[in-house]
C-alpha positions, 0 to 999 in steps of 0.5 A: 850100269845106267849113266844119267847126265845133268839133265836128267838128275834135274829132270828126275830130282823135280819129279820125285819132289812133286811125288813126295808132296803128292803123298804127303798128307794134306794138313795135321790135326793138332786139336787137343782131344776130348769132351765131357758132359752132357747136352740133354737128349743132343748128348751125342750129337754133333752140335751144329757148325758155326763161323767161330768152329767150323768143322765138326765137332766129334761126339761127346767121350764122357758122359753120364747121359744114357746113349740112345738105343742104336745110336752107338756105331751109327752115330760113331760111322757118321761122324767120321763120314765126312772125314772119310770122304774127304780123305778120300777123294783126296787121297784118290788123286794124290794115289793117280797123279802120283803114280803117273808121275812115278811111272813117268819116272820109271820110264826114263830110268829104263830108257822110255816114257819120258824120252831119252835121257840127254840133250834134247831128251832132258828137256822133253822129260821136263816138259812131261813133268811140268805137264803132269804137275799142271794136270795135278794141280787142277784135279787136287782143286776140283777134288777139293772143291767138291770135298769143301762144304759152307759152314752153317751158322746161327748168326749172320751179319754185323755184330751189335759192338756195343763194346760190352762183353759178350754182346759184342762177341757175338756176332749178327742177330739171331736168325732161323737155323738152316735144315741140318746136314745129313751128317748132323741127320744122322747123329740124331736117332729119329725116335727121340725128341730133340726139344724146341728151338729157343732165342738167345738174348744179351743177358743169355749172352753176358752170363756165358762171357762170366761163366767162361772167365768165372770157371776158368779162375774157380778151376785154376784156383782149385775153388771147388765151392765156386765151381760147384756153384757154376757147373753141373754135378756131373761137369763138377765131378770131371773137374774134381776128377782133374784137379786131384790128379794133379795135386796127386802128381804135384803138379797144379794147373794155372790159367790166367788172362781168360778174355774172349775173343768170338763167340756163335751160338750154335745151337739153343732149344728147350727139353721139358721146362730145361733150356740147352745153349751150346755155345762156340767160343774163341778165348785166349788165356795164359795156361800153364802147368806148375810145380806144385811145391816150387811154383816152377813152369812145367808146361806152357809159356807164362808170357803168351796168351793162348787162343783155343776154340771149344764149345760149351754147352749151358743148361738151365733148370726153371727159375734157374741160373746157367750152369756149365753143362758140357765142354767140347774140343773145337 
């Protein structure tokens, strides 16, 4: 039987803390999933990254937009590429590091590797563990350096803080998209045209800020008139999809207090005589699901604002007003 002294559990017990957090994923996504609607011929594209949503935006899940001819597992391999590598390379070096560090330990469980197993050779086993801990620490920062890429974004700079809605959300001037990454590339079937860029003013700005709150208390109201006159009829027919679920499970979703917080425009071009903006938005409201018969909470706290992170896509039709086209989980 192996007896081990009081040093050498320390020794071991440090070790095998360090194992655990190098095989312990690095963060959990806890985003809400799901998206539904249409961005015309950028339906299954991920839109393009900004300040206020900064990772990727998977594709679109529901849509009535016909999906381009071979971009079905091409556009589904992209989006995941960038995750993949990431993972990766992560999981690389947490895969080496751990297993030295685990075979350090096996080593001094059998009487090797990390010196013996007393005295002076507790503190050498120390040592060893402090030395492959710094070694970890800096391959886990120069693989995640290499696996962190900068935003791009359609506004930089200071906002206009007039103190008025939207326009002082936004944030800078509308500038010059930069060249799309090859993962966005990707996403985009060469064979189809993607329209123009067009430019986003204040008054483009204000009707997103009243759409978000307009939508939000139509759908919170169950106002299938109002919604009807603020989305598209395919968005209308997800909602009215929505909303009689919940009154067949007695159940009726309150959202209050929608205020918006951020907002980037993160892409915005023109299709024919159609004009698209997709728009990252950051709001908080109070969200909650009710009883529909005692008006009792179900879900959510009615006393704590929410913020959520979510792109919404507006189109415009000649002579037209903006209507909600497309939303997506940020």
């Amino acid at each position: 039987m192996i007896r081990l002294k009081k040093g050498t559990f320390a020794a071991v017990g440090i070790g095998l803390a360090a194992t655990v957090m190098l095989t312990a994923p690095l963060e959990a996504d806890a985003r809400r999933g799901g998206s539904f609607g249409s961005r015309g011929a950028r339906t299954y594209n991920a839109p393009a990254t900004t300040n206020v949503a900064p990772r990727q935006t998977a594709p679109m899940q529901r849509s009535m937009t016909d999906r381009p001819a071979g971009a079905t597992q091409a556009g589904t391999a992209a989006a995941g590429a960038g995750a993949a590598a990431t993972r990766q390379r992560g999981g690389m070096a947490k895969g080496l590091l751990g297993g030295l560090l685990a075979g350090g330990l096996i080593g001094a469980l059998l009487g090797g590797g990390l010196g013996a197993l007393g005295g002076a050779g507790a503190v050498m086993a120390l040592l060893q563990i402090v030395l492959i801990g710094g070694l970890l620490f800096f391959l886990f920062r120069l693989f995640r350096r290499k696996s962190t890429g900068a935003p791009a974004h359609a506004f930089a700079g200071a906002g206009a803080g007039n103190g008025r809605g939207m326009a002082s959300s936004f944030t800078g001037h509308q500038a010059p998209q930069a060249a799309p990454s090859a993962t966005v590339s990707a996403l985009r079937p060469a064979v189809q045209d993607q329209g123009a860029d067009i430019a986003i003013n204040d008054a483009d700005r204000h009707d997103f800020e009243r759409l978000l709150t307009e939508v939000q208390d139509a759908f919170s109201n169950e106002d299938f008139g109002r919604l009807r006159e603020r989305t598209t009829p395919e968005v209308m027919s997800y909602f009215a999809e929505e909303l009689s679920q919940n009154a067949t499970a007695g159940r009726r979703n309150s959202v209050a207090g929608t205020r918006l917080l951020d907002a980037e425009v993160a892409e915005a071009w023109r299709e024919g005589a159609t004009d698209y903006a997709t728009i990252a938005m950051r709001y908080e409201s109070t969200d909650v699901m009710l009883d529909r018969s005692t008006g009792a909470v179900l879900e959510g706290d009615p006393s704590r604002p929410t913020d959520t992170t979510e792109l919404w896509t507006f189109k415009r039709e000649p002579q037209g007003q903006w209507r909600l086209s497309a939303i997506q989980e940020a």
